[in-house]
Biopython code that builds the backbone (N, CA, C, O; Angstrom):
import numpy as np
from Bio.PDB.StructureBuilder import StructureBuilder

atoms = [
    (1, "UNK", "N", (-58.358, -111.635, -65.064)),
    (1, "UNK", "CA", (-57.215, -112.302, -64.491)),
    (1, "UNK", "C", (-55.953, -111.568, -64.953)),
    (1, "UNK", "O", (-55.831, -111.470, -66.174)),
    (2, "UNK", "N", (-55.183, -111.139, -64.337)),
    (2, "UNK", "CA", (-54.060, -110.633, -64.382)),
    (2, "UNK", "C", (-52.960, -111.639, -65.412)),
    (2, "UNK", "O", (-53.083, -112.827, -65.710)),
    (3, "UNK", "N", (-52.093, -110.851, -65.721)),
    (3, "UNK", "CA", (-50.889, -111.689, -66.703)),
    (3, "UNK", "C", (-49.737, -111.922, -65.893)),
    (3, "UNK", "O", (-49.399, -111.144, -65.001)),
    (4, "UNK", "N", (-49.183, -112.871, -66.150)),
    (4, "UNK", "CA", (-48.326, -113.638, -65.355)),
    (4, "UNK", "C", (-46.736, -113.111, -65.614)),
    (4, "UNK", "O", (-46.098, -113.282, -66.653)),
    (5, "UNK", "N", (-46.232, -112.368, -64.288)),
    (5, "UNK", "CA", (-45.161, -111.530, -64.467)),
    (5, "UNK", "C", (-43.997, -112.491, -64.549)),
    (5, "UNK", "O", (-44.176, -113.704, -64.443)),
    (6, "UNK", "N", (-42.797, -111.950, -64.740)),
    (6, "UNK", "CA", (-41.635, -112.716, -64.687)),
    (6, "UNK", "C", (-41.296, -113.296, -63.420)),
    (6, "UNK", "O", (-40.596, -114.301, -63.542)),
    (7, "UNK", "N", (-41.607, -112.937, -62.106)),
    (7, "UNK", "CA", (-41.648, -113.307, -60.820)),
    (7, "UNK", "C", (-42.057, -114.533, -60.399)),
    (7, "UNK", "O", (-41.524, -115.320, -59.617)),
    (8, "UNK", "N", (-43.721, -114.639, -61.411)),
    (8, "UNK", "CA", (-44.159, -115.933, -61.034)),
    (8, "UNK", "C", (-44.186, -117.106, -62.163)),
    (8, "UNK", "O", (-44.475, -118.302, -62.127)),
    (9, "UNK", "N", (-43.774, -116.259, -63.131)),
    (9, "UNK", "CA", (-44.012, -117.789, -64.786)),
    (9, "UNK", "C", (-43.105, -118.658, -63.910)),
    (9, "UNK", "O", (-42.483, -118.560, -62.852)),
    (10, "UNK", "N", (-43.391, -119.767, -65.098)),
    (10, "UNK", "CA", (-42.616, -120.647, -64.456)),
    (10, "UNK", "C", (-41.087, -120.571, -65.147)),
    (10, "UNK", "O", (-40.734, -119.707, -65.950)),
    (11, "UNK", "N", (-40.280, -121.653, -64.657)),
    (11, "UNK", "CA", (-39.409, -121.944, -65.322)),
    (11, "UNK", "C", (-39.340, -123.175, -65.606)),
    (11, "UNK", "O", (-39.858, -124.171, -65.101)),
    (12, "UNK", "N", (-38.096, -122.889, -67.152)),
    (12, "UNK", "CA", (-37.964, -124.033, -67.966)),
    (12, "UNK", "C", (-36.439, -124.697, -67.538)),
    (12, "UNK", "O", (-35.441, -123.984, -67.439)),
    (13, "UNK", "N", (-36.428, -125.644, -67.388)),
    (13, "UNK", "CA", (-35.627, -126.788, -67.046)),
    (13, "UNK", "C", (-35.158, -127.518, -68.294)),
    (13, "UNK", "O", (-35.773, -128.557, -68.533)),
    (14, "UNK", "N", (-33.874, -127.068, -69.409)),
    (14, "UNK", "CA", (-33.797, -127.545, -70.247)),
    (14, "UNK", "C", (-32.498, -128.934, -69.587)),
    (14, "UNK", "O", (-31.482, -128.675, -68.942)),
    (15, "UNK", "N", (-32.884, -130.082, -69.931)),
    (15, "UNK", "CA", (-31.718, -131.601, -69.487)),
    (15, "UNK", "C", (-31.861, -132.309, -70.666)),
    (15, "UNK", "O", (-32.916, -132.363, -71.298)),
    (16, "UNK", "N", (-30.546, -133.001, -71.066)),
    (16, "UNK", "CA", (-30.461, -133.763, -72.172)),
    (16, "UNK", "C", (-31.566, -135.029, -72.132)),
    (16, "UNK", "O", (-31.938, -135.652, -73.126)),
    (17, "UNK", "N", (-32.150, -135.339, -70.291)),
    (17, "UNK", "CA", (-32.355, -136.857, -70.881)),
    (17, "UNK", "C", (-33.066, -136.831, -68.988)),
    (17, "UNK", "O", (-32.333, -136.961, -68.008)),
    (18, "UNK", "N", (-34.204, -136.684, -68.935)),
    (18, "UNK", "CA", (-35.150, -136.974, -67.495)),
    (18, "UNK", "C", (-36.159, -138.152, -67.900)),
    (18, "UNK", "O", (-36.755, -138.155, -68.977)),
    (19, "UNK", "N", (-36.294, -139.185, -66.896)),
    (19, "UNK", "CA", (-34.838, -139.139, -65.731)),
    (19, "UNK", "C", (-33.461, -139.904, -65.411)),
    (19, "UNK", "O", (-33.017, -140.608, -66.317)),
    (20, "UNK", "N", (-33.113, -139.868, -64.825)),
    (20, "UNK", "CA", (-31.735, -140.501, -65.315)),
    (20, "UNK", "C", (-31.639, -141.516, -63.963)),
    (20, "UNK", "O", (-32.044, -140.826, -63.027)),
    (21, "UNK", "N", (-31.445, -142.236, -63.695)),
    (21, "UNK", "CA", (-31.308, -142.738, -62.103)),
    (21, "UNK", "C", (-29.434, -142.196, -61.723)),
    (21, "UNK", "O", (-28.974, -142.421, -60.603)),
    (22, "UNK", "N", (-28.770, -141.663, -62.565)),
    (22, "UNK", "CA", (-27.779, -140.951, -61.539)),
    (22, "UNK", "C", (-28.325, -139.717, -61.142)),
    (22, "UNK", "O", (-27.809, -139.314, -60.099)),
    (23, "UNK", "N", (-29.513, -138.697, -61.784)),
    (23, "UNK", "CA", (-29.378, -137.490, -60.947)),
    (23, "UNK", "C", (-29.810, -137.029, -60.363)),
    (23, "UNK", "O", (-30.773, -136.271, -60.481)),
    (24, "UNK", "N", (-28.759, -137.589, -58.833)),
    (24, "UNK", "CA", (-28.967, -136.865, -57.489)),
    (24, "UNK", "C", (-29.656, -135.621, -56.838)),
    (24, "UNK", "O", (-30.524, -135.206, -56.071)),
    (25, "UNK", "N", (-28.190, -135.197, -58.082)),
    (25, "UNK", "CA", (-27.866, -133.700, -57.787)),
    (25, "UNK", "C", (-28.998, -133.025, -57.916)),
    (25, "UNK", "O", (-29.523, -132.477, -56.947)),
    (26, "UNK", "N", (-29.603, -132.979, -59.365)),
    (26, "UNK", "CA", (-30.896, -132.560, -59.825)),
    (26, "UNK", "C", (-32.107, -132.749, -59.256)),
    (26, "UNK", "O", (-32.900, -131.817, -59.129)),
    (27, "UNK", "N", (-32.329, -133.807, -58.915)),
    (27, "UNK", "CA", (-33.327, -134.317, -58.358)),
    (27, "UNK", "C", (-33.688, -133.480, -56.689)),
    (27, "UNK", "O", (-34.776, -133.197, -56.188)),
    (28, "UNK", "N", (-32.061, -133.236, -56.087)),
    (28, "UNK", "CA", (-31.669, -132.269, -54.826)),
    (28, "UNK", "C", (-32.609, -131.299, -55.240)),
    (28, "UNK", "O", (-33.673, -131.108, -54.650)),
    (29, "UNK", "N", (-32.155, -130.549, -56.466)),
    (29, "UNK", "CA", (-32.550, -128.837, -56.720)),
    (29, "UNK", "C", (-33.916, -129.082, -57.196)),
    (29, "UNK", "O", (-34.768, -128.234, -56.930)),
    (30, "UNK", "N", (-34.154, -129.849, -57.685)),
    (30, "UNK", "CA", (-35.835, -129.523, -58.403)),
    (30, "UNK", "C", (-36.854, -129.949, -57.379)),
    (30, "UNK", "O", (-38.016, -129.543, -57.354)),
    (31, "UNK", "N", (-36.204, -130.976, -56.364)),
    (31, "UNK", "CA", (-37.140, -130.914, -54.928)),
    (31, "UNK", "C", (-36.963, -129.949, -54.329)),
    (31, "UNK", "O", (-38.081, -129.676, -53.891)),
    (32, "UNK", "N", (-35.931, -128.830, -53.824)),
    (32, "UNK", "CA", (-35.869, -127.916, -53.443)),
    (32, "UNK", "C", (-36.535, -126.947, -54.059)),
    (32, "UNK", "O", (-36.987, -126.038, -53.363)),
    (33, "UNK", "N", (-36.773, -126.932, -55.726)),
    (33, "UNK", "CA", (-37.559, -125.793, -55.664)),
    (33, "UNK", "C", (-39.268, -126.108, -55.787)),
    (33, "UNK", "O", (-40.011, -125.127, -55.805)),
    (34, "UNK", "N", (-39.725, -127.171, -55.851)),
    (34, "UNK", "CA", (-40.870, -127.548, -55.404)),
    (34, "UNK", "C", (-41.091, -127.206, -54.181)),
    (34, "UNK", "O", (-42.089, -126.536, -53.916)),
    (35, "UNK", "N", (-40.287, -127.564, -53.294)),
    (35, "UNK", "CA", (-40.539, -127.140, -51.668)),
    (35, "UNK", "C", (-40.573, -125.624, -51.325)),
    (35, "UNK", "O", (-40.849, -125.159, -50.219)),
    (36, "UNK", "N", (-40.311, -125.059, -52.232)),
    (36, "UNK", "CA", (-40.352, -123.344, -51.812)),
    (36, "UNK", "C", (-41.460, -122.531, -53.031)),
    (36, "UNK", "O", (-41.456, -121.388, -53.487)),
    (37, "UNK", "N", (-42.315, -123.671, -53.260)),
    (37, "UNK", "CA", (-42.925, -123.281, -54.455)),
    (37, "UNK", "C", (-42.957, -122.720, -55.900)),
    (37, "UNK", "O", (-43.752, -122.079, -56.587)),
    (38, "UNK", "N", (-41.863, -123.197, -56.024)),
    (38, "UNK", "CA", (-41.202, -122.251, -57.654)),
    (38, "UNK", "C", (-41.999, -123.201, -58.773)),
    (38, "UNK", "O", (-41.546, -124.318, -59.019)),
    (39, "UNK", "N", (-42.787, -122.885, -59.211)),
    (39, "UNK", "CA", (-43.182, -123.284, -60.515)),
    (39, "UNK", "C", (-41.927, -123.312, -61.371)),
    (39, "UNK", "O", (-41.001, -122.547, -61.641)),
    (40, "UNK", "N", (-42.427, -124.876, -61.757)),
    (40, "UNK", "CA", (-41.485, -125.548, -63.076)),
    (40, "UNK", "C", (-41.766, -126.580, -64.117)),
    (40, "UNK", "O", (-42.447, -127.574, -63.861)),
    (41, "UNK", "N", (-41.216, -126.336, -65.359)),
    (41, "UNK", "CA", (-41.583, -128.017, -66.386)),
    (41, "UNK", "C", (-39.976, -127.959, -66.667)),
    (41, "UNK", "O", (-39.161, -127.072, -66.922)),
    (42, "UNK", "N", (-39.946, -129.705, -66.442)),
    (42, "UNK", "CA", (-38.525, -129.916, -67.146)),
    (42, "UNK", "C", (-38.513, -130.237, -68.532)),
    (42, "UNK", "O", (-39.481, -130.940, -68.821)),
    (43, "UNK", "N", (-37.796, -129.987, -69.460)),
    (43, "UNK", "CA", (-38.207, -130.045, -71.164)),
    (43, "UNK", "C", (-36.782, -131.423, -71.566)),
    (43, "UNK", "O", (-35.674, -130.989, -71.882)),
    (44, "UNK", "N", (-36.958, -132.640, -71.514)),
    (44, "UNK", "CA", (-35.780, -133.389, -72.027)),
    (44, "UNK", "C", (-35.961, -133.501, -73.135)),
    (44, "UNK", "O", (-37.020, -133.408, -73.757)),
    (45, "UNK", "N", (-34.412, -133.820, -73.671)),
    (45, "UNK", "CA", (-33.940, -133.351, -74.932)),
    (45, "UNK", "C", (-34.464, -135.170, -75.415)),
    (45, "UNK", "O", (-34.897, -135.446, -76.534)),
    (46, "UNK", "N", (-34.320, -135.994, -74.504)),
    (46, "UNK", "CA", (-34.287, -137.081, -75.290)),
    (46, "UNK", "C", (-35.376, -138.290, -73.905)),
    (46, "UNK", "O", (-35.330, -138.270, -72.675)),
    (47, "UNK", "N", (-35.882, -138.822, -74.476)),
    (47, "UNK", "CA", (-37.249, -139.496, -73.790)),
    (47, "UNK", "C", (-36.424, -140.323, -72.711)),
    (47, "UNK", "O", (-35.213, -140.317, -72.931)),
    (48, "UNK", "N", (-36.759, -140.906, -71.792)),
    (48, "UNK", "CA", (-36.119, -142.062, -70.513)),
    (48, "UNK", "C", (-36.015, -143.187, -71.124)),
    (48, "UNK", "O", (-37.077, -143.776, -71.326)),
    (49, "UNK", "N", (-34.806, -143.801, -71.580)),
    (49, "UNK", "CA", (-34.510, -145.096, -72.048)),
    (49, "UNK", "C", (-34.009, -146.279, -70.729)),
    (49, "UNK", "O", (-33.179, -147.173, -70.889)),
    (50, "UNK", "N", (-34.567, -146.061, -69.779)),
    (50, "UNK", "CA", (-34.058, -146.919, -68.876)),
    (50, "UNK", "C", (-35.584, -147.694, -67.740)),
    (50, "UNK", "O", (-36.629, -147.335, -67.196)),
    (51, "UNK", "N", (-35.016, -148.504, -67.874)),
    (51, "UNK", "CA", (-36.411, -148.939, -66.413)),
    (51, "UNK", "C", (-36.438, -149.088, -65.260)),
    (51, "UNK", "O", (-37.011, -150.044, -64.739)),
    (52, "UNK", "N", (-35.818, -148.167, -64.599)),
    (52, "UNK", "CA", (-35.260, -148.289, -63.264)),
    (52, "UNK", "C", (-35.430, -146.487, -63.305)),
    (52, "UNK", "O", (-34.588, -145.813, -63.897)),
    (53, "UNK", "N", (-36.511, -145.908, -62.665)),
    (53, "UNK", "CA", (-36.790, -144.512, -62.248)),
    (53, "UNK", "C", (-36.624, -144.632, -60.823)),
    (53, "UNK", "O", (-37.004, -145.619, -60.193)),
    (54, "UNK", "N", (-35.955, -143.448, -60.220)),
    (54, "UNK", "CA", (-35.318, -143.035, -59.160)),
    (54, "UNK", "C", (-36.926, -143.104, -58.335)),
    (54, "UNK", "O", (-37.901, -142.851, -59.043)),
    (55, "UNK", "N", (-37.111, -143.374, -57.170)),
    (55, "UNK", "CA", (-38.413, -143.044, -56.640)),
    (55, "UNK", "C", (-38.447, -141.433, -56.414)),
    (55, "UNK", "O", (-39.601, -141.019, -56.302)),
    (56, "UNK", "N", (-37.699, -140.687, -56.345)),
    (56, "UNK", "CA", (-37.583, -139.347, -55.702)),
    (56, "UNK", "C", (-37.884, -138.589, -57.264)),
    (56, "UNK", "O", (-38.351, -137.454, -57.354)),
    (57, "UNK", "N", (-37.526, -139.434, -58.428)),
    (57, "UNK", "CA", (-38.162, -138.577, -59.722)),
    (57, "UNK", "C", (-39.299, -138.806, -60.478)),
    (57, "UNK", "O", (-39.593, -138.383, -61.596)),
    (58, "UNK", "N", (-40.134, -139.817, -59.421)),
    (58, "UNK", "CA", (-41.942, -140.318, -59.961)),
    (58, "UNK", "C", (-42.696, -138.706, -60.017)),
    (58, "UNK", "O", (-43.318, -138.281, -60.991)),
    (59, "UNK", "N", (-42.505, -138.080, -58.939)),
    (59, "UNK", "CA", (-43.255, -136.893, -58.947)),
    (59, "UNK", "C", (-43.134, -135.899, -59.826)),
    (59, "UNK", "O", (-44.033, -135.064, -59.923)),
    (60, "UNK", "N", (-42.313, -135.856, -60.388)),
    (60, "UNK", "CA", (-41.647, -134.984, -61.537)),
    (60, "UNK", "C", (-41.925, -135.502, -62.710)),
    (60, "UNK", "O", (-42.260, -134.860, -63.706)),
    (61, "UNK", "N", (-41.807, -136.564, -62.635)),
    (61, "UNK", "CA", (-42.927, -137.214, -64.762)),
    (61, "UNK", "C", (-44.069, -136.726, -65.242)),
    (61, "UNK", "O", (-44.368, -136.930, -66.418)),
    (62, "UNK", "N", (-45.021, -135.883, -64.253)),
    (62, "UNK", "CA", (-45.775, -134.897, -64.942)),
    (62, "UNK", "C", (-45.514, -133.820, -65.583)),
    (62, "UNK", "O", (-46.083, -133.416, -66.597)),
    (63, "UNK", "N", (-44.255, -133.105, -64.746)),
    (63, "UNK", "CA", (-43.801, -132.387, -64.932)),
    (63, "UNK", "C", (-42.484, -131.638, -66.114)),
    (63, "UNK", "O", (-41.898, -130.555, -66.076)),
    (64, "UNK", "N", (-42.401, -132.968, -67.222)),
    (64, "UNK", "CA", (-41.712, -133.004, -67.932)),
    (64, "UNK", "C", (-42.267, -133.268, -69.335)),
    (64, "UNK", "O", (-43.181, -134.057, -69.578)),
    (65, "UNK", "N", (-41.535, -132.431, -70.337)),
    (65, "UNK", "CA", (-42.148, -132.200, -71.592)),
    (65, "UNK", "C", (-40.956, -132.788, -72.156)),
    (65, "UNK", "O", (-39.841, -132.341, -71.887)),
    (66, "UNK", "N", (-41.202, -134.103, -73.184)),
    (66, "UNK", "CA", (-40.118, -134.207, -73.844)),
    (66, "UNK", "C", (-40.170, -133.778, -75.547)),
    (66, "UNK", "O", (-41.044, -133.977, -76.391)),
    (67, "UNK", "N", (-38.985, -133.183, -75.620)),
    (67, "UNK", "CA", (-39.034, -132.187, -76.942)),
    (67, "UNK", "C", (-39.301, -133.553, -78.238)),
    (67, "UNK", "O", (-38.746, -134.647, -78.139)),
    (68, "UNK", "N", (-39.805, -133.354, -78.853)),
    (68, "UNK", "CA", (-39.418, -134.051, -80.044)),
    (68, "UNK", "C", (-38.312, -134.363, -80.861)),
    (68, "UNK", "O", (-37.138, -134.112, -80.586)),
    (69, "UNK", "N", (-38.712, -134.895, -81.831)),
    (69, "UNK", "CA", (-37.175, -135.279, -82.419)),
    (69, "UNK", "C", (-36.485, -134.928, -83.102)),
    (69, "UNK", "O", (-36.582, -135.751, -84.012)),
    (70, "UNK", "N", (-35.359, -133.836, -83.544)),
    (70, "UNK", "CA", (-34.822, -132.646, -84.067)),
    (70, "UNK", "C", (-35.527, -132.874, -85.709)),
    (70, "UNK", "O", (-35.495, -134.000, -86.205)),
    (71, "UNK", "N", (-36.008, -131.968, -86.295)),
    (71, "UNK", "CA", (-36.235, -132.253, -87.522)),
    (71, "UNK", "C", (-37.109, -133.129, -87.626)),
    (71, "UNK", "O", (-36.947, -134.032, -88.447)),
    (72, "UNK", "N", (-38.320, -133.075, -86.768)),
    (72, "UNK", "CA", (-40.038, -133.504, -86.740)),
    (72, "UNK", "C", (-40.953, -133.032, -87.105)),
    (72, "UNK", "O", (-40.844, -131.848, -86.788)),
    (73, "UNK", "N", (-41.825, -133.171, -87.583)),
    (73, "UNK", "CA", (-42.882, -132.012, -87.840)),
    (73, "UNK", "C", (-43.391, -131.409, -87.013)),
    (73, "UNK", "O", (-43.703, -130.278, -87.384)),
    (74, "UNK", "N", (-43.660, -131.668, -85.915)),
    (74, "UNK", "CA", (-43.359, -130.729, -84.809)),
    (74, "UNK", "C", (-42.940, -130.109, -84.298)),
    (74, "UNK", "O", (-43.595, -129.397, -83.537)),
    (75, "UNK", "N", (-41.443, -129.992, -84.421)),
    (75, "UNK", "CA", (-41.073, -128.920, -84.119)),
    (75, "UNK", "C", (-40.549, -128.268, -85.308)),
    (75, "UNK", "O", (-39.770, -127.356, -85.031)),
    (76, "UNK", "N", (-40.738, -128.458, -86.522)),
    (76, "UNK", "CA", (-40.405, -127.437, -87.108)),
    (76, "UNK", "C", (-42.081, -126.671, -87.504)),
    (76, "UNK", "O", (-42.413, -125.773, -88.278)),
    (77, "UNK", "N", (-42.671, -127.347, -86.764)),
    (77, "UNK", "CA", (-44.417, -126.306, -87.465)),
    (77, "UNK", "C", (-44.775, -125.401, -86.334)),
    (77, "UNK", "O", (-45.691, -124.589, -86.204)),
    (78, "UNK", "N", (-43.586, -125.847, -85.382)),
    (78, "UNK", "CA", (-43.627, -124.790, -84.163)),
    (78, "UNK", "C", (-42.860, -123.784, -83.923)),
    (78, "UNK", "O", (-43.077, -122.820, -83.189)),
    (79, "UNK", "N", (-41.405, -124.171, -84.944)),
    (79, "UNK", "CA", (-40.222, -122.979, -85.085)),
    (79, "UNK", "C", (-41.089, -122.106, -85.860)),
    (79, "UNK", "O", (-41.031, -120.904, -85.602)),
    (80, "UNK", "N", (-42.134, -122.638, -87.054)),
    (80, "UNK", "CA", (-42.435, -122.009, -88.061)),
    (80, "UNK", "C", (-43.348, -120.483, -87.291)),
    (80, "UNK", "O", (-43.278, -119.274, -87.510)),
    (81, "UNK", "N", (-44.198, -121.373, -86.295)),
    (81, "UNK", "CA", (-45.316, -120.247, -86.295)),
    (81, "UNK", "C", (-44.258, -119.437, -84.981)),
    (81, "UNK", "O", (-44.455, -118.225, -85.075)),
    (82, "UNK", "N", (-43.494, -119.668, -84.123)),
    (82, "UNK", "CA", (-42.942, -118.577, -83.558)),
    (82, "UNK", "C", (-42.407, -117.510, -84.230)),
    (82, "UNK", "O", (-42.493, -116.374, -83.762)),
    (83, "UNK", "N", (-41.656, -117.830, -85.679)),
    (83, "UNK", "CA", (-41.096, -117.177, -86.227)),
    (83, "UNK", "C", (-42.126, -116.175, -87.225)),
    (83, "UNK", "O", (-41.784, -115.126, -87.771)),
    (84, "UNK", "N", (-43.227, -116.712, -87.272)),
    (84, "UNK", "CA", (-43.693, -115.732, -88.220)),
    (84, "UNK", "C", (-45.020, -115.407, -87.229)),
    (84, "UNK", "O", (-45.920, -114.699, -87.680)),
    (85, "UNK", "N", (-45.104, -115.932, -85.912)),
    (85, "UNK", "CA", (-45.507, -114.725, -84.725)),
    (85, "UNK", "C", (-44.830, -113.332, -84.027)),
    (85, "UNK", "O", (-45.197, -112.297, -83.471)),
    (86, "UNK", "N", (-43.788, -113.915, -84.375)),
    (86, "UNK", "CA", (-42.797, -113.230, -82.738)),
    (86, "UNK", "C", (-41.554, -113.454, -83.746)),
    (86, "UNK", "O", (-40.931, -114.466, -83.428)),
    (87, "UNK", "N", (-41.028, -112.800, -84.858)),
    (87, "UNK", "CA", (-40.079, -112.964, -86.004)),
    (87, "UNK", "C", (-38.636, -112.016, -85.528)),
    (87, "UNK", "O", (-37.549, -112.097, -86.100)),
    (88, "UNK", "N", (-38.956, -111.101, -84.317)),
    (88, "UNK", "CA", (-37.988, -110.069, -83.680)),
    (88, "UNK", "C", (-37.479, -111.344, -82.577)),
    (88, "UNK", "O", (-36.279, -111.616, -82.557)),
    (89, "UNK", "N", (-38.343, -112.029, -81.758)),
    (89, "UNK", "CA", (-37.948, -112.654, -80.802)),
    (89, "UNK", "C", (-37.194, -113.922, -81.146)),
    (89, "UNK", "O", (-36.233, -114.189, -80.424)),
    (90, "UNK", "N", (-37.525, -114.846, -82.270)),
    (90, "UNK", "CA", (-37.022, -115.795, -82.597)),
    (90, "UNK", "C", (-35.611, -115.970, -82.997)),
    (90, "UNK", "O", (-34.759, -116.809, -82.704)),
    (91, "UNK", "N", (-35.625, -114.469, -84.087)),
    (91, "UNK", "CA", (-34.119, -114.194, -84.594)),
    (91, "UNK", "C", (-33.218, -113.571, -83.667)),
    (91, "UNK", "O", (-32.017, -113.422, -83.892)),
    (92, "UNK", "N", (-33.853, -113.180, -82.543)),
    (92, "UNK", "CA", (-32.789, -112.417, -81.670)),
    (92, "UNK", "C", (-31.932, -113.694, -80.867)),
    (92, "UNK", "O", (-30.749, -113.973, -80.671)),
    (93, "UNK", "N", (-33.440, -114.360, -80.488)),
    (93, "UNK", "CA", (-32.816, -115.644, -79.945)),
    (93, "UNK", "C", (-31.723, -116.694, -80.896)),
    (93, "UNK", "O", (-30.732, -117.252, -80.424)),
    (94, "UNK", "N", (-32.093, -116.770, -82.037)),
    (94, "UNK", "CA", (-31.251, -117.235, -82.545)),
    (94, "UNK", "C", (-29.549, -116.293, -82.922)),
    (94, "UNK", "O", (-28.414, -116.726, -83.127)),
    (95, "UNK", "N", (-29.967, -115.261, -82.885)),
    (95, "UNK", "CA", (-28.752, -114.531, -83.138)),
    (95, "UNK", "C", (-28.014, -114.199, -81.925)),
    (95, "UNK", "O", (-27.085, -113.413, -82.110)),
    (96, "UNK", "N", (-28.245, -114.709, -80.411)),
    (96, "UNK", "CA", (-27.780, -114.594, -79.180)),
    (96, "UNK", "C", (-27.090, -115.964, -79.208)),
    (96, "UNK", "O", (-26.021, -116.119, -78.617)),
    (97, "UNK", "N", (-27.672, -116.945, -79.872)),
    (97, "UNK", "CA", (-26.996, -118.425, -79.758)),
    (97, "UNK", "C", (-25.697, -118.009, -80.990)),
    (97, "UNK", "O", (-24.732, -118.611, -80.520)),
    (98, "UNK", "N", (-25.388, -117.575, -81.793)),
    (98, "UNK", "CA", (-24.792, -117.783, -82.899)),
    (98, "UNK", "C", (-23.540, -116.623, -82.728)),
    (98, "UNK", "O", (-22.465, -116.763, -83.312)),
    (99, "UNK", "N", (-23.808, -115.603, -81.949)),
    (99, "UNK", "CA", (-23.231, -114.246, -81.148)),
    (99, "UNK", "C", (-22.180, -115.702, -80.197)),
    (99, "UNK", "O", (-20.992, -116.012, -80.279)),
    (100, "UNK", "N", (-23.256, -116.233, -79.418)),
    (100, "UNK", "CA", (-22.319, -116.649, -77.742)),
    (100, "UNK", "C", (-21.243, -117.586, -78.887)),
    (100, "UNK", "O", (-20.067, -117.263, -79.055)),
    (101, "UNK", "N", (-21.751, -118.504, -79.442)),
    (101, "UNK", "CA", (-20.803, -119.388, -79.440)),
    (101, "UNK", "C", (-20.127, -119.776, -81.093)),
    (101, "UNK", "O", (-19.983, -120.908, -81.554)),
    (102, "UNK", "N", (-19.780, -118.433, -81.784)),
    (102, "UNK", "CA", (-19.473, -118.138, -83.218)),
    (102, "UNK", "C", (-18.183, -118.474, -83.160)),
    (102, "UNK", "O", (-17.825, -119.149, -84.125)),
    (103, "UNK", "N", (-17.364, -118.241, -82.371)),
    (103, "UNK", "CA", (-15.781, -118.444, -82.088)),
    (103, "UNK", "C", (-15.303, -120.003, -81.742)),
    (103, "UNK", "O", (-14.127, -120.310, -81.550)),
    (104, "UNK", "N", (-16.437, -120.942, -81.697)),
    (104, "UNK", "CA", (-16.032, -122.160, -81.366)),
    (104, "UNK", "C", (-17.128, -123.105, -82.162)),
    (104, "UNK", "O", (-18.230, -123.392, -81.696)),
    (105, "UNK", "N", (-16.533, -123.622, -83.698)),
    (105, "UNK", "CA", (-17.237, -124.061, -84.418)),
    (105, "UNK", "C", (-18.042, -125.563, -83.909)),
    (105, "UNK", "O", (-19.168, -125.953, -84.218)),
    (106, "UNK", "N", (-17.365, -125.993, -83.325)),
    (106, "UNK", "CA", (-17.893, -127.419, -82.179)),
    (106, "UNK", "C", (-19.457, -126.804, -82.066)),
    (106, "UNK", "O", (-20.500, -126.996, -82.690)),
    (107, "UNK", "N", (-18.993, -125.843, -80.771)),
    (107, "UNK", "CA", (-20.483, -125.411, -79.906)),
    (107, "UNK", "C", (-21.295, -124.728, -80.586)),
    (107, "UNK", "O", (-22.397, -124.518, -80.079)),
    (108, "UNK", "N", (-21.053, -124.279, -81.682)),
    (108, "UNK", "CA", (-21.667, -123.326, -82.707)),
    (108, "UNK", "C", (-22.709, -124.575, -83.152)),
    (108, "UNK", "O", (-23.913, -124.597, -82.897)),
    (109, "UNK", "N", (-22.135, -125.360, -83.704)),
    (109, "UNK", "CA", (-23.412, -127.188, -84.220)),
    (109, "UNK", "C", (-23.914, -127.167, -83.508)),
    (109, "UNK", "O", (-24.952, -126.506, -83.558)),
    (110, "UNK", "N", (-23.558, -127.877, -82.300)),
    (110, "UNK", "CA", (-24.232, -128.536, -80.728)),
    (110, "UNK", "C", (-25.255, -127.205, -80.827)),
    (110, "UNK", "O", (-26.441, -127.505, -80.962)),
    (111, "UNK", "N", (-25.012, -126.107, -80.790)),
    (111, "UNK", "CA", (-26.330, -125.082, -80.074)),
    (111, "UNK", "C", (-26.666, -124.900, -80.872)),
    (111, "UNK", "O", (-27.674, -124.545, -80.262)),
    (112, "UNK", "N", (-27.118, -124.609, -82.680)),
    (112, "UNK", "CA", (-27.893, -124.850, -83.171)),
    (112, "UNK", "C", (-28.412, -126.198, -83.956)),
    (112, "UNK", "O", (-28.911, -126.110, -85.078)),
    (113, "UNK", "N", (-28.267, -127.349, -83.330)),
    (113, "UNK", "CA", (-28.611, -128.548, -83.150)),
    (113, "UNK", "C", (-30.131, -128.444, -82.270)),
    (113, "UNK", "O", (-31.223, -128.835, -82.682)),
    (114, "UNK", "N", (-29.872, -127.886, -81.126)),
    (114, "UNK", "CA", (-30.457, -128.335, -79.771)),
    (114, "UNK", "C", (-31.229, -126.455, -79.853)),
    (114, "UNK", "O", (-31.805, -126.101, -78.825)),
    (115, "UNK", "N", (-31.191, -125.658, -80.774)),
    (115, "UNK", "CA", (-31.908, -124.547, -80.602)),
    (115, "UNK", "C", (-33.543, -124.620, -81.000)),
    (115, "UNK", "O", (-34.472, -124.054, -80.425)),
    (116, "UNK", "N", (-33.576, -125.326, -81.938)),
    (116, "UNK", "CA", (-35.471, -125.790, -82.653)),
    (116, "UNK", "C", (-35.673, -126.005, -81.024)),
    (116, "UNK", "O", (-36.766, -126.356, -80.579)),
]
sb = StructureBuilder()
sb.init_structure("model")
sb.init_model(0)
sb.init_chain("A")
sb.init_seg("    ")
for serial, (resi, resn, name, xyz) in enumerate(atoms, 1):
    if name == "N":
        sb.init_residue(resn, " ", resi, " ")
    sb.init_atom(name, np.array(xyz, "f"), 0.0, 1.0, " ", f" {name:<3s}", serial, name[0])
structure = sb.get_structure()
């Protein structure tokens, strides 16, 4: 079986919070790219606290991974082994977050908050 090029992986859908019953908008684009076949998982930052799901975002609850909870054992036993798999890729990534937003101590927290 062949390896899965950048053309066809999927993509990641990072949202603070799926699903939300305001988003429309989203809900527009991620049916649109279902309809043209684009492989996708949405990754929310924070689980659905509401009981009222949009009917147009039932189909998409498979499709969503919700991250754990910053400073879980999960995700830090998962920062752990990327980093001491893939120790060029992790730090680059982290040093691309810390590069973009070094000049604005606010967004500098917020993105390595939300980087695990």
């Amino acid at each position: 079986m062949a390896s899965a090029t950048p053309a066809d992986a999927p993509v990641a859908l990072l949202v603070s919070q799926f699903p939300r019953f305001v988003d429309a908008y989203f809900l527009r684009e991620i049916t649109g790219l279902r309809r043209r076949g684009i492989r996708f998982r949405i990754y929310s930052l924070r689980r659905f606290n509401g009981r009222v799901v949009h009917d147009a975002a039932r189909p998409f609850l498979a499709d969503t991974v919700y991250v754990p909870f910053l400073c879980s054992w999960p995700l830090v036993r998962e920062n752990l082994r990327v980093l001491v798999g893939r120790p060029g890729a992790y730090l680059g990534a982290l040093g691309a977050v810390v590069r973009g937003s070094l000049k604005r101590p606010r967004a500098l927290l917020r993105a390595l908050a939300v980087f695990p």
